[in-house]
C-alpha positions as YAML, in Angstrom:
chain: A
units: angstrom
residues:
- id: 1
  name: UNK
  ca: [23.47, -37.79, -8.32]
- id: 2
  name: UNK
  ca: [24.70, -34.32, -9.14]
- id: 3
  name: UNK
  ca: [21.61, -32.35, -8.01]
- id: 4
  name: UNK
  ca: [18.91, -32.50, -5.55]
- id: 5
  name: UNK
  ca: [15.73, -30.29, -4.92]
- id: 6
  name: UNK
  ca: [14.32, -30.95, -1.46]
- id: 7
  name: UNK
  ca: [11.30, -29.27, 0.07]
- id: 8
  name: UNK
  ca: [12.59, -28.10, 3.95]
- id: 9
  name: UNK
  ca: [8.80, -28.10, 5.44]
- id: 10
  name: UNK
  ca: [8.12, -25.67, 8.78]
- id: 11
  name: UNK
  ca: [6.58, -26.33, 11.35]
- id: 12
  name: UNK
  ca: [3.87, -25.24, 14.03]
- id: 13
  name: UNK
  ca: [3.91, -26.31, 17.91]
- id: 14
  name: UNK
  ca: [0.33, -27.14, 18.64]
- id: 15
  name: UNK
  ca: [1.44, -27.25, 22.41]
- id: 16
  name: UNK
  ca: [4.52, -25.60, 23.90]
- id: 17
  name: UNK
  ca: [5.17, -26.34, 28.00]
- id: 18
  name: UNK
  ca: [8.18, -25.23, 29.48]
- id: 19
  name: UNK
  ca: [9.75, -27.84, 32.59]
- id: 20
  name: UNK
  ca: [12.71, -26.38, 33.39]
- id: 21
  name: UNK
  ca: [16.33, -24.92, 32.63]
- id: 22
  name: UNK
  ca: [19.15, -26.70, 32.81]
- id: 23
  name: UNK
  ca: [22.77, -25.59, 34.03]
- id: 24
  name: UNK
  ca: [23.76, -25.60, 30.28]
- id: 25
  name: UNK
  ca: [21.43, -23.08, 29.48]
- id: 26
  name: UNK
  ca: [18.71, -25.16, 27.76]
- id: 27
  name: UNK
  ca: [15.31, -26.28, 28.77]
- id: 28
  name: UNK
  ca: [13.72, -29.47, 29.69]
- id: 29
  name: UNK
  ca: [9.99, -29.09, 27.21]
- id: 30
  name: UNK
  ca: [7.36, -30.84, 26.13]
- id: 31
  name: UNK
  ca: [5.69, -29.97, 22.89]
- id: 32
  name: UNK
  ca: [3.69, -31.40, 20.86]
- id: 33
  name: UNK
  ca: [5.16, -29.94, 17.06]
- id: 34
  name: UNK
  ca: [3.45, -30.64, 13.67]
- id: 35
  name: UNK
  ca: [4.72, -29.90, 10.02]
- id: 36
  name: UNK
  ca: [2.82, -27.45, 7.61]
- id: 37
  name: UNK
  ca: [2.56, -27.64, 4.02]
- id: 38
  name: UNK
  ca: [4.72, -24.23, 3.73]
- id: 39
  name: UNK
  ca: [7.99, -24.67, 2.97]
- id: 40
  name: UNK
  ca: [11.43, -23.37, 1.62]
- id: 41
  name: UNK
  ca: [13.15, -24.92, -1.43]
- id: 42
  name: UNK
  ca: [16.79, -26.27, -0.78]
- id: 43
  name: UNK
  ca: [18.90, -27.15, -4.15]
- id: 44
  name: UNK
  ca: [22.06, -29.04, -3.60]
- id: 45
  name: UNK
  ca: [24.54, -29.35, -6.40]
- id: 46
  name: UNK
  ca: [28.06, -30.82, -6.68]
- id: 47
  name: UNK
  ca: [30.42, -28.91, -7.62]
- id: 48
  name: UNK
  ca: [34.15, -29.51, -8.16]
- id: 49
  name: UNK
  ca: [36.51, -26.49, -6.39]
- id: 50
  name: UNK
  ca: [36.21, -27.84, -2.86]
- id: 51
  name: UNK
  ca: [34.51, -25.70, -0.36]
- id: 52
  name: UNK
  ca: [30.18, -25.19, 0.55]
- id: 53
  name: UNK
  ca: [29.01, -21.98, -1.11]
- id: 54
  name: UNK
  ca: [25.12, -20.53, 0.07]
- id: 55
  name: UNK
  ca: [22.88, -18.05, -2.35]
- id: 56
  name: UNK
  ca: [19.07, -17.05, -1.40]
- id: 57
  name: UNK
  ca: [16.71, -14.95, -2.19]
- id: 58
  name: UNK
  ca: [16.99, -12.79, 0.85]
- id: 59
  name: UNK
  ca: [19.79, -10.18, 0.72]
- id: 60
  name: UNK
  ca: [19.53, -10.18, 5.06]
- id: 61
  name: UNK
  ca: [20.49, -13.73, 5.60]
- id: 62
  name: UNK
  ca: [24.05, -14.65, 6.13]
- id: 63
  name: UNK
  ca: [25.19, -17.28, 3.76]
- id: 64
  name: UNK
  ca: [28.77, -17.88, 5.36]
- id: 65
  name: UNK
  ca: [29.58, -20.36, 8.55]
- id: 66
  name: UNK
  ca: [26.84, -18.48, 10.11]
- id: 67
  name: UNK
  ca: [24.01, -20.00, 8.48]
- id: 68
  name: UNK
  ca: [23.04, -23.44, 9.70]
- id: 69
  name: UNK
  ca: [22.47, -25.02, 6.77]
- id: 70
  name: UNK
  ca: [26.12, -24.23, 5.58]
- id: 71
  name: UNK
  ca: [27.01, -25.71, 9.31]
- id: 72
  name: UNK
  ca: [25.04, -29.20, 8.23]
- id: 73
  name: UNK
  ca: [27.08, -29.15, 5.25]
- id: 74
  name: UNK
  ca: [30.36, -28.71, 7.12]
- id: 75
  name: UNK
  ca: [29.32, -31.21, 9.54]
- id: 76
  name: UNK
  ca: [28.91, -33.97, 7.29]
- id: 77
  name: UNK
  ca: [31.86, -32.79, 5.00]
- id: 78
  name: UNK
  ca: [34.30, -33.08, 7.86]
- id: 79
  name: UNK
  ca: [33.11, -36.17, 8.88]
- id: 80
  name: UNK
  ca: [32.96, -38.19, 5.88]
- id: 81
  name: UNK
  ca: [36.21, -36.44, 4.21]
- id: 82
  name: UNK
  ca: [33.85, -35.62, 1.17]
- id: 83
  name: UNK
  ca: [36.69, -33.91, -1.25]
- id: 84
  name: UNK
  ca: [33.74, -31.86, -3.63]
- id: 85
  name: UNK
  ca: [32.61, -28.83, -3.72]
- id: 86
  name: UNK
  ca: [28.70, -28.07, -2.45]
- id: 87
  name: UNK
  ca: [26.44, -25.59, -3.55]
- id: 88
  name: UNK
  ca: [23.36, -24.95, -1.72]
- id: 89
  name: UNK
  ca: [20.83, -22.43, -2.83]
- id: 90
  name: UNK
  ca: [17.71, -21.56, -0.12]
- id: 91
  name: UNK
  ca: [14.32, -20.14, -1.57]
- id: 92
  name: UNK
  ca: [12.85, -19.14, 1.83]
- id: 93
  name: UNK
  ca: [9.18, -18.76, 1.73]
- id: 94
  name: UNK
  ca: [8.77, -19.89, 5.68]
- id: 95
  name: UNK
  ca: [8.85, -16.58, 7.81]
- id: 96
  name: UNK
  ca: [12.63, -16.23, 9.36]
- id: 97
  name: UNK
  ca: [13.11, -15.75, 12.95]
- id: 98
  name: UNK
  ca: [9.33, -16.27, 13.03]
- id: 99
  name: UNK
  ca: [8.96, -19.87, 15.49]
- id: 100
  name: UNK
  ca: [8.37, -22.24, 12.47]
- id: 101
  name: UNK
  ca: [11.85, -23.74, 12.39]
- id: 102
  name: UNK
  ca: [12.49, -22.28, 8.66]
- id: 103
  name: UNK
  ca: [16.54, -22.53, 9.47]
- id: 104
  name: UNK
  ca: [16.62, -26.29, 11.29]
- id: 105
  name: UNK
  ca: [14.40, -27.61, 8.42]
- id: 106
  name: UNK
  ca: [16.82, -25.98, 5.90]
- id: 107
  name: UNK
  ca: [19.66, -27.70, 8.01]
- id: 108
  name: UNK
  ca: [17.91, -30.92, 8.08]
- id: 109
  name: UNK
  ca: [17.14, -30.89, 4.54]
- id: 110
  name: UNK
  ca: [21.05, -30.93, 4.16]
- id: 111
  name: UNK
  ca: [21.64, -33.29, 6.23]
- id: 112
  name: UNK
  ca: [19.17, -35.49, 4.56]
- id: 113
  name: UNK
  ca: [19.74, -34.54, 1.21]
- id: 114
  name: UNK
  ca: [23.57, -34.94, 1.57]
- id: 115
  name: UNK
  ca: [23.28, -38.51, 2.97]
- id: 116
  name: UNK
  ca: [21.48, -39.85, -0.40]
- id: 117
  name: UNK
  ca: [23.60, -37.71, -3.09]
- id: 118
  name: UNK
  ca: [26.99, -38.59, -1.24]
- id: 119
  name: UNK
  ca: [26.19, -42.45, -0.49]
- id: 120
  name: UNK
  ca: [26.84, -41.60, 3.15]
- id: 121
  name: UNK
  ca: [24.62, -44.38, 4.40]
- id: 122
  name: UNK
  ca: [23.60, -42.81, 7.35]
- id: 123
  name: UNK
  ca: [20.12, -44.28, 9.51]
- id: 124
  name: UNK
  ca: [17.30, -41.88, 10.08]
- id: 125
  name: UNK
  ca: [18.22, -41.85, 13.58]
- id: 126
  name: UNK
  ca: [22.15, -41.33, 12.75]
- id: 127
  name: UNK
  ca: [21.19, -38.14, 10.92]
- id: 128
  name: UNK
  ca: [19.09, -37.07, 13.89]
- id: 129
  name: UNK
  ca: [21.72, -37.59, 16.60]
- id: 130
  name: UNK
  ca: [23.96, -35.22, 13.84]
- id: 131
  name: UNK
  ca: [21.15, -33.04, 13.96]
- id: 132
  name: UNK
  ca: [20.85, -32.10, 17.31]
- id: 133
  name: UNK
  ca: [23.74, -30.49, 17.48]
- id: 134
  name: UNK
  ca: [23.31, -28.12, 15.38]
- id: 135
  name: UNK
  ca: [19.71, -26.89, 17.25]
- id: 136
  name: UNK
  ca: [17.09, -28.87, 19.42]
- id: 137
  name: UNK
  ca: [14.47, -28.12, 16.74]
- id: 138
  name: UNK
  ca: [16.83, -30.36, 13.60]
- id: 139
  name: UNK
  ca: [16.23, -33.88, 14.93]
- id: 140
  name: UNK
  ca: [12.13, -33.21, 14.46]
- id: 141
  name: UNK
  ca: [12.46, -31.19, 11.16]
- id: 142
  name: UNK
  ca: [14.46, -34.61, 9.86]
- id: 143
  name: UNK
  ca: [11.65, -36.88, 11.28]
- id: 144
  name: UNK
  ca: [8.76, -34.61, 10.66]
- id: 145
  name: UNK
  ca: [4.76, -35.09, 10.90]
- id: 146
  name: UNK
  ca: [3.20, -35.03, 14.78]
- id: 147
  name: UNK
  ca: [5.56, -35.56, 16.75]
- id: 148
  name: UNK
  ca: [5.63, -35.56, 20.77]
- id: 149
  name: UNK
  ca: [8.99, -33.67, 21.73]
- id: 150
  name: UNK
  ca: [10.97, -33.88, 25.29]
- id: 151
  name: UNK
  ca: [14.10, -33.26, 26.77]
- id: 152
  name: UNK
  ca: [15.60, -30.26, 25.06]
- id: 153
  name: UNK
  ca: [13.18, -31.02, 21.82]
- id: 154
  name: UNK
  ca: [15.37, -34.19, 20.90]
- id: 155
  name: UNK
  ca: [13.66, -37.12, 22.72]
- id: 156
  name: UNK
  ca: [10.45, -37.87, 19.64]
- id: 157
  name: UNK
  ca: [7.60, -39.81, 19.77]
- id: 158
  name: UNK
  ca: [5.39, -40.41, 17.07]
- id: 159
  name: UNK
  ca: [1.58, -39.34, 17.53]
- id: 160
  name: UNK
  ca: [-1.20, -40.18, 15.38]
- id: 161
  name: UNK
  ca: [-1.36, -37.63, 13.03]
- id: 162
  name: UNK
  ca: [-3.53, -34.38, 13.32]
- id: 163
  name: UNK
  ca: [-6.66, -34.52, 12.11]
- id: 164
  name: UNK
  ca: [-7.19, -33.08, 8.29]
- id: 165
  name: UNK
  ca: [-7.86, -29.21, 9.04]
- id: 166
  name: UNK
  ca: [-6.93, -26.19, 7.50]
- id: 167
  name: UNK
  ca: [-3.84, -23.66, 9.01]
- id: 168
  name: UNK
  ca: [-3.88, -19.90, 9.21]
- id: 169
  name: UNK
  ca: [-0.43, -18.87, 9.54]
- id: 170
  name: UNK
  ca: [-0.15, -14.95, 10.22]
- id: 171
  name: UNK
  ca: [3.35, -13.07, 11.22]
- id: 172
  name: UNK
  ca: [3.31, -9.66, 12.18]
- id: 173
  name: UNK
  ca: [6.53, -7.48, 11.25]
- id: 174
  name: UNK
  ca: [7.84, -8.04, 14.52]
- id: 175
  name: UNK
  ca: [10.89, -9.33, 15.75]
- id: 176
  name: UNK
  ca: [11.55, -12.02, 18.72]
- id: 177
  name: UNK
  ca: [14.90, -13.86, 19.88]
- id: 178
  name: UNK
  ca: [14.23, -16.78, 20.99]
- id: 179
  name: UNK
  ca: [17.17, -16.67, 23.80]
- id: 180
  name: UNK
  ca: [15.64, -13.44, 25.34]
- id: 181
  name: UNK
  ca: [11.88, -14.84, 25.06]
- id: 182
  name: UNK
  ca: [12.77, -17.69, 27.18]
- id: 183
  name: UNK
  ca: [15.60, -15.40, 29.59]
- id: 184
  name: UNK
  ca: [11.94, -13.79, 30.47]
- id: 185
  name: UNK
  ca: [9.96, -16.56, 31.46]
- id: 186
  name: UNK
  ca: [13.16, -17.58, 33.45]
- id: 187
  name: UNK
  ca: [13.01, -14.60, 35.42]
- id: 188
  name: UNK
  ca: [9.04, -14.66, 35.56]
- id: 189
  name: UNK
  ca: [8.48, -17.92, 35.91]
- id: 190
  name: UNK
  ca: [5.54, -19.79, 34.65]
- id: 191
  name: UNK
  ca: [2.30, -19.46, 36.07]
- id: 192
  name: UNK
  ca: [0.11, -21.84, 34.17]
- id: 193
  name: UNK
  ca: [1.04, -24.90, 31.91]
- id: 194
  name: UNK
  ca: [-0.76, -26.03, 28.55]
- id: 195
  name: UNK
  ca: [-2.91, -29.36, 29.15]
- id: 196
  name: UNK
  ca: [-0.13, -30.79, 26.62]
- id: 197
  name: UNK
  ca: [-2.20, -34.68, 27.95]
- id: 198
  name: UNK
  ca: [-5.75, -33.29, 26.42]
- id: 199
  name: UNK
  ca: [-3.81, -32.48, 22.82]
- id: 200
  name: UNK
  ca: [-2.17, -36.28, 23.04]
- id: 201
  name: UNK
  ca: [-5.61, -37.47, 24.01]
- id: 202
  name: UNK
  ca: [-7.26, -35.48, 20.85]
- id: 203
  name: UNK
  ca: [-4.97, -36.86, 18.91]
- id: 204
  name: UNK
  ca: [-5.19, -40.68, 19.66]
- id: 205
  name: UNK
  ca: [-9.19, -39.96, 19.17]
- id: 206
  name: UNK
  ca: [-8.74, -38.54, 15.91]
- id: 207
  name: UNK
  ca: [-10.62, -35.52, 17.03]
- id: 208
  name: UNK
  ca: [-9.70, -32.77, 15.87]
- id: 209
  name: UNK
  ca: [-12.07, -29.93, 18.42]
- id: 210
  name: UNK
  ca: [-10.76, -31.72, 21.28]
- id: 211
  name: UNK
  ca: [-6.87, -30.71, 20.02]
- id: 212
  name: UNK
  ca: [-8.02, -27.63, 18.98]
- id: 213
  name: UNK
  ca: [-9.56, -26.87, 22.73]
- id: 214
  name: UNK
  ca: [-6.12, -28.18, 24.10]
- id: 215
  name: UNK
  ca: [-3.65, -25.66, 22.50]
- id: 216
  name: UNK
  ca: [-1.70, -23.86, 24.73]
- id: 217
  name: UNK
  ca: [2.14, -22.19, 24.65]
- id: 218
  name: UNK
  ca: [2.89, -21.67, 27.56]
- id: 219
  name: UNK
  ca: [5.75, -18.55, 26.24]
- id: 220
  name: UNK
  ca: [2.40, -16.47, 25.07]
- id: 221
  name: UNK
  ca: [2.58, -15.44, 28.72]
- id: 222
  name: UNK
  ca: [5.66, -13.33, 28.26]
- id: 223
  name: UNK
  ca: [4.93, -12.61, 24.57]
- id: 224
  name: UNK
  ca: [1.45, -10.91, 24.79]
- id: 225
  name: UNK
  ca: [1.98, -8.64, 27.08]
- id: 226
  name: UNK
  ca: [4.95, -7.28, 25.23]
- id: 227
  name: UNK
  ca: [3.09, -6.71, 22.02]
- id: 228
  name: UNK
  ca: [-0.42, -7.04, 22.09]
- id: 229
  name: UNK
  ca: [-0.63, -7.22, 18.21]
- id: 230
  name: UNK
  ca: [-0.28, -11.13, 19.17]
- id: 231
  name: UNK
  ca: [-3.51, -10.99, 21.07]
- id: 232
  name: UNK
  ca: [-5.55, -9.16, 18.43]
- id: 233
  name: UNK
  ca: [-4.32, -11.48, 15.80]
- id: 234
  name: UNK
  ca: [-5.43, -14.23, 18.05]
- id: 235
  name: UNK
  ca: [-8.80, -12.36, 18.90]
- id: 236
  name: UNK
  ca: [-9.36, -11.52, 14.90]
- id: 237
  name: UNK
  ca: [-8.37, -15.79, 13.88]
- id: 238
  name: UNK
  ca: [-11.26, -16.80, 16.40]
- id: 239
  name: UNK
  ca: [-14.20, -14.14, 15.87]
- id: 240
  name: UNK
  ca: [-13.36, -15.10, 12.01]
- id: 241
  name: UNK
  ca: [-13.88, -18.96, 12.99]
- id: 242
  name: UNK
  ca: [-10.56, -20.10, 13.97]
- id: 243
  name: UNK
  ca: [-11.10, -23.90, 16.53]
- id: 244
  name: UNK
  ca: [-8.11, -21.95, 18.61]
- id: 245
  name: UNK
  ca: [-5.68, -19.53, 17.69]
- id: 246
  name: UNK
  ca: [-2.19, -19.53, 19.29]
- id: 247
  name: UNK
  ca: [1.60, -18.20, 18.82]
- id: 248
  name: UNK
  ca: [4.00, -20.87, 17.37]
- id: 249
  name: UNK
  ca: [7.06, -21.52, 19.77]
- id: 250
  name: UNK
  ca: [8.69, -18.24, 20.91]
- id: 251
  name: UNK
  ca: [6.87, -16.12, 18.21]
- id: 252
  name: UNK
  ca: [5.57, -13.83, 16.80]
- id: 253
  name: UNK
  ca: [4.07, -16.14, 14.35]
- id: 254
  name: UNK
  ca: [0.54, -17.00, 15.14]
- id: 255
  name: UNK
  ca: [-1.62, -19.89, 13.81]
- id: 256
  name: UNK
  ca: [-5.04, -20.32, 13.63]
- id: 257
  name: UNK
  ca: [-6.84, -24.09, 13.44]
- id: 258
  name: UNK
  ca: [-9.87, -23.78, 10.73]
- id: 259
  name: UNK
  ca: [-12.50, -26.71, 9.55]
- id: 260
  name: UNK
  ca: [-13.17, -24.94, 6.60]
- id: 261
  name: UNK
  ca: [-10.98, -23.23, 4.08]
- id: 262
  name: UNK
  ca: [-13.18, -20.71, 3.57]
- id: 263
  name: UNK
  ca: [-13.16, -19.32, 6.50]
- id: 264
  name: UNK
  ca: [-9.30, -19.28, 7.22]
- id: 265
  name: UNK
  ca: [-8.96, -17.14, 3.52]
- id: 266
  name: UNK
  ca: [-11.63, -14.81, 4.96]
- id: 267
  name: UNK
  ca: [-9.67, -14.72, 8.13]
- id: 268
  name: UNK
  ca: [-6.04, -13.92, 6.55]
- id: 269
  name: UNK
  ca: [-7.96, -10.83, 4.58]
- id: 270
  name: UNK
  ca: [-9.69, -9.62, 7.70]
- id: 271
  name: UNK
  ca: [-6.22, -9.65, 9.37]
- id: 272
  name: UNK
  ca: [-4.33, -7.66, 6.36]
- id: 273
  name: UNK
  ca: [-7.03, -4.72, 6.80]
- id: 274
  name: UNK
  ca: [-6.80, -4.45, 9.93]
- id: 275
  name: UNK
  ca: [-3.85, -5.28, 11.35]
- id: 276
  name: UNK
  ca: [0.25, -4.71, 10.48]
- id: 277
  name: UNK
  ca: [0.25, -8.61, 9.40]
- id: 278
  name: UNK
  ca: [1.44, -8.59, 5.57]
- id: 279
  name: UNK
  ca: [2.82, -12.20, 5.44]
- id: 280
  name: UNK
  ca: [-0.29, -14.36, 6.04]
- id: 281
  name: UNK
  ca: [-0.81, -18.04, 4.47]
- id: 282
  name: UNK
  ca: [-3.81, -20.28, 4.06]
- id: 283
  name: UNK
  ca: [-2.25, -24.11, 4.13]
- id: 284
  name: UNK
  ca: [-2.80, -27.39, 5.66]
- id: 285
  name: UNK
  ca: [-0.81, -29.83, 7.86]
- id: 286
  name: UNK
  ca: [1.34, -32.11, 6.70]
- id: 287
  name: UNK
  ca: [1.54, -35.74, 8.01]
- id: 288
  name: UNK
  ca: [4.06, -37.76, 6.09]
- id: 289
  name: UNK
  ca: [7.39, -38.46, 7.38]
- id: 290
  name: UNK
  ca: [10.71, -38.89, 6.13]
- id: 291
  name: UNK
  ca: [12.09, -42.57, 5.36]
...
C-alpha cells in the first residue's frame, strides 16, 4: 500500500463541563463529544527520500514540526524506525481553530492511516494511548461516534449513538485560543454546570428532544460575554427551529440541533444575512466508529 485517502471527521461536544485544573495545567472534564459528517481529506503517500513533507490548501497553516499531523507522523516514524519517506497532503474543509477538533482528527487520521499502510500492527487502543500525547482531543477523533469523555478527554466510553437529526454548524470570523478561554474560567470560576446525566439519559432513551434540552458548555459562560455574536447566532439557530443551539468546546463555532433539514438550510441563510457568519454547513451526525 503506497497511498491512502482517509476522511479525518470533526467533531461537536453536545455537553462540555469543566471539574477542575490540575497542577500540570490541564483539566479534569466531562463531555459528552459526537462526530459530524464534515470532514477534511488526509492523503498519505510513500515516498522514497526519507523525511515527512505536509501541503494544504490553506497558505496560513504551518506544514513543518508545528503541525500535528506531521507530529503523528514523526511519532510513529521514530518509533517503528520506518526508513521511507511520507507525504501527507490536508484538504481542510472543518473550520481551524474553530472547537471541532479539525487538527487532532487530521493527527489521528495519521496515526490510523500509518498503522495499516506500514504493517505497524498497532490495537485501536495502542494508537489511542499514542494519541494522547499529542492532544486530549486525538484518542476520541481515533475512536469516534458518541462518546462519553473524562479525565483530561482521554478516559472514553461508548454511548448509544445520537439520535438521527440534522446539524447546523455556523463559525463566525472570530478567533479563540483555547489556552486563554479556559485561563478565564480559571480565574472566574464556574458558576453553573451542564446536566451532562440528562444528555447520557437522552441518549440511552434514544430520544433525541430530551438531548437536545440537555446541552450545555459550560465555557459559553466566558465566551458570550466576550462576543455576543455567539449569542445572536444561538438566538437566530432557535427562533429558525433549532431543538438547542450551543458553542462547540472553547469556540466560536456554534451548532444548532434540527429535526428537519429544511429548517437548518433556512437557518444557515437567515444567519449569512444577518450576521458576520460566512462559513455555515447543513450536515448530519455521524455514528460509525473506527475498527
Amino acid at each position: 500500500m503506497d497511498k491512502l485517502e482517509l476522511k479525518a471527521l470533526g467533531k461537536i461536544n453536545l455537553g462540555l463541563d469543566i471539574l477542575g485544573r490540575r497542577d500540570n495545567g490541564y483539566h479534569d472534564v466531562r463531555m459528552v463529544m459526537q462526530t459530524v459528517y464534515l470532514y477534511d481529506r488526509v492523503t498519505l503517500a510513500k515516498k522514497a527520500e526519507p523525511g515527512i513533507e505536509i501541503e494544504t490548501n490553506l497558505s496560513y497553516l504551518p506544514v513543518g514540526e508545528n503541525n500535528i499531523a506531521y507530529k503523528a507522523a514523526a511519532l510513529l516514524t521514530e518509533e517503528f524506525g520506518i526508513q521511507e519517506g511520507l507525504k501527507i497532503r490536508l484538504d481542510k474543509h472543518i473550520p481551524v481553530a474553530a472547537g471541532m477538533a479539525g487538527g487532532s482528527s487530521n493527527a489521528a487520521a495519521v496515526l490510523f492511516g500509518m498503522n495499516r499502510m506500514f504493517g505497524l500492527g498497532l490495537s485501536m487502543e495502542g494508537l489511542m494511548e499514542r494519541g494522547v500525547t499529542l492532544g486530549a482531543d486525538v484518542p476520541y477523533c481515533i475512536m469516534r461516534g458518541t462518546v462519553l469523555a473524562e479525565g483530561i478527554g482521554e478516559i472514553l466510553t461508548p454511548l448509544p449513538p445520537m439520535p438521527k437529526c440534522h446539524v447546523l454548524i455556523a463559525k463566525p470570523p472570530l478567533s479563540a485560543s483555547t489556552k486563554t478561554v479556559y485561563e478565564k474560567i480559571d480565574r472566574e470560576g464556574v458558576r453553573e454546570h451542564p446536566d451532562i446525566d440528562a444528555i447520557l439519559a437522552g441518549l440511552e432513551a434514544g430520544d433525541l428532544y430530551k438531548v437536545a434540552a440537555g446541552m450545555g458548555n459550560v465555557l459559553e459562560q466566558v465566551m458570550l460575554p466576550e462576543y455576543p455574536v455567539l449569542g445572536r447566532i444561538k438566538e437566530i439557530m432557535r427562533e429558525a427551529g433549532a431543538l438547542n443551539a450551543m458553542m462547540s468546546g472553547s469556540g466560536p463555532t456554534v451548532f444548532g440541533i434540527f429535526d428537519s433539514r429544511g429548517k437548518a438550510k433556512a437557518a444557515a441563510a437567515r444567519l449569512k444575512r444577518q450576521t458576520p457568519v460566512k462559513q455555515a454547513y447543513v450536515t448530519n451526525v455521524h455514528n460509525v466508529r473506527r475498527k
